[in-house]
C-alpha distance (Angstrom), angle and dihedral (degrees) to the residues before:
residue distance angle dihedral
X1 . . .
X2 3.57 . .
X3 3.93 109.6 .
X4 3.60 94.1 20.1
X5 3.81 124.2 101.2
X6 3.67 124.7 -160.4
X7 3.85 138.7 -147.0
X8 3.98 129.3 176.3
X9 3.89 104.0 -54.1
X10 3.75 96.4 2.3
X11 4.18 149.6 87.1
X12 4.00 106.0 -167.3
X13 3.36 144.2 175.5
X14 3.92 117.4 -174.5
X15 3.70 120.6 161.2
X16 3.96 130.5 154.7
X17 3.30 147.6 -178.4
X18 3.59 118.0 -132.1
X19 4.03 128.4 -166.1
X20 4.16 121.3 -172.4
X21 3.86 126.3 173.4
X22 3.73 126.1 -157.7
X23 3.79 123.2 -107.6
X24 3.79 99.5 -58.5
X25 3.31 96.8 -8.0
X26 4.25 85.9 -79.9
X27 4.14 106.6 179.5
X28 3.55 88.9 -117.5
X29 3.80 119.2 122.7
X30 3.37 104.4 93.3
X31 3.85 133.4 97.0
X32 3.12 112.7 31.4
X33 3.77 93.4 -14.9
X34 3.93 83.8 79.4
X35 3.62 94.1 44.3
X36 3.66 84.5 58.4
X37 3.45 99.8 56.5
X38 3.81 101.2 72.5
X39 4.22 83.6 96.3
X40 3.72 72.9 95.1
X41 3.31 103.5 75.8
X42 4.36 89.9 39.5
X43 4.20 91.6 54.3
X44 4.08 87.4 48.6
X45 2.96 98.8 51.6
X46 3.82 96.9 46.4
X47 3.83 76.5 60.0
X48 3.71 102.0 56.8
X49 3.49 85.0 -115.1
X50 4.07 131.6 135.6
X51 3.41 134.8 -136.0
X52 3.45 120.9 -150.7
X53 3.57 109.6 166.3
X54 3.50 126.9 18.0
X55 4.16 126.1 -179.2
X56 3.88 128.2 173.6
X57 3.63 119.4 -163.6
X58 3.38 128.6 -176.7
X59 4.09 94.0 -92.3
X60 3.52 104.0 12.7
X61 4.29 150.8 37.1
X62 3.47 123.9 -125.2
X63 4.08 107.8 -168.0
X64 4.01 124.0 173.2
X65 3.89 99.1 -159.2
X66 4.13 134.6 -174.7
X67 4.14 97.9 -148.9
X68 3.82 112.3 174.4
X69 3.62 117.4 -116.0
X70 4.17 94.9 -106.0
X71 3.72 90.4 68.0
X72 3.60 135.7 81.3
X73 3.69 128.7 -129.0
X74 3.46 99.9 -145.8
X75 3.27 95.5 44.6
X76 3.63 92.5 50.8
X77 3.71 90.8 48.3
X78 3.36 96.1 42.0
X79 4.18 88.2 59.9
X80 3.63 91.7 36.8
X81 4.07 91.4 60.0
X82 3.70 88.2 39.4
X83 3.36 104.7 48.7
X84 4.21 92.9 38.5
X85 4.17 92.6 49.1
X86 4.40 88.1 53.6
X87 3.76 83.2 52.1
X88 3.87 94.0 50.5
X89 3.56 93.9 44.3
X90 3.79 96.5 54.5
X91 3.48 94.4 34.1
X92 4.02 85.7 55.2
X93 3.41 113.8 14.4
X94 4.14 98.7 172.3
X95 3.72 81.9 78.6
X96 3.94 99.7 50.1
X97 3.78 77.1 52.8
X98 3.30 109.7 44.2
X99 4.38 108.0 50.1
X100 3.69 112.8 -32.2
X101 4.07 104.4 83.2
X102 3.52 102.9 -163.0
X103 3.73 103.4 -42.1
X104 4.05 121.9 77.7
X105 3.52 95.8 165.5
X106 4.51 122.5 73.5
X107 3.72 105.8 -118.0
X108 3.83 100.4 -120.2
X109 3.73 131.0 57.3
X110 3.86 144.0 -166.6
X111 3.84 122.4 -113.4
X112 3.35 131.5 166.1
X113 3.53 130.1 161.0
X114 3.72 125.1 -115.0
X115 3.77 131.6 -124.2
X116 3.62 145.9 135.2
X117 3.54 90.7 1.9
X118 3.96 104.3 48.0
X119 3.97 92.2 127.2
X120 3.98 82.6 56.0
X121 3.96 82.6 55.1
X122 3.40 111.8 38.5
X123 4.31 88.4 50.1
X124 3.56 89.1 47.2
X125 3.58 92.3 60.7
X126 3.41 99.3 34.5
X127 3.67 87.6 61.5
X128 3.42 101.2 37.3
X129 3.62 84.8 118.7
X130 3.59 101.8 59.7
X131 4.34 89.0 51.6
X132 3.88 97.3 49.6
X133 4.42 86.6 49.9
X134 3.79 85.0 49.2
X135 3.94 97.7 47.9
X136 3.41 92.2 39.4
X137 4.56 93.3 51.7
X138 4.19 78.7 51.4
X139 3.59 101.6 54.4
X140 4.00 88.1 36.4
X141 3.77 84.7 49.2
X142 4.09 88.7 54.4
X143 3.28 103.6 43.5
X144 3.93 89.2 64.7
């Protein structure tokens, strides 16, 4: 079946792609605000989920994730951001302090599921990098 995975009673195939910004979309995760985030991985797993592709950018998360069918997005989300923003805080508590309150995460997110064109996807947020450098060197190049 190639792609598909099974479990009693079922053949599946769920993947998404899943976008979240940080708290106003502040330039923030970097440093060791990145280095933080490999919780990710640890509460996905617990899940039986996989990642496949996983991207942090200085305001937001780009994740391309397998979740089986008897679990809910937003309720994975919803713990994922949860769980990841206590870990930030008492990891670095200046920033609990200093604007957040007592959310780190925006409230909404992006999902979208993934099909025929997951290669498409997964490269586009593997080299999300490379695309934000480049349209950052144009608008830097017309502001002069």
């Amino acid at each position: 079946m190639g792609d598909f995975r099974s479990s009693p009673h079922i053949y599946w195939r769920c993947k998404y792609h899943i976008v979240w910004t940080a708290k106003h979309r502040f330039k923030i995760l970097k440093g060791n605000f990145s280095k933080q985030l490999w919780l990710i991985y640890i509460l996905w797993n617990m899940n039986s989920c996989e990642i496949l592709e996983l991207n942090v950018q200085i305001d937001h998360v780009h994740l391309v994730v397998i979740i089986p069918p008897k679990f809910s997005v937003s309720r994975l989300i919803g713990g994922l951001k949860g769980r990841s923003a206590i870990r930030l805080f008492n990891k670095l508590p200046y920033v609990h302090k200093k604007r957040w309150g007592n959310s780190f995460w925006a409230r909404g997110y992006f999902v979208d599921t993934v099909g025929v064109n997951e290669e498409i996807i997964r490269r586009y947020v593997r080299h999300q990098d490379k695309q934000d450098l480049e349209h950052d060197a144009q608008l830097s190049l017309q502001m002069k």
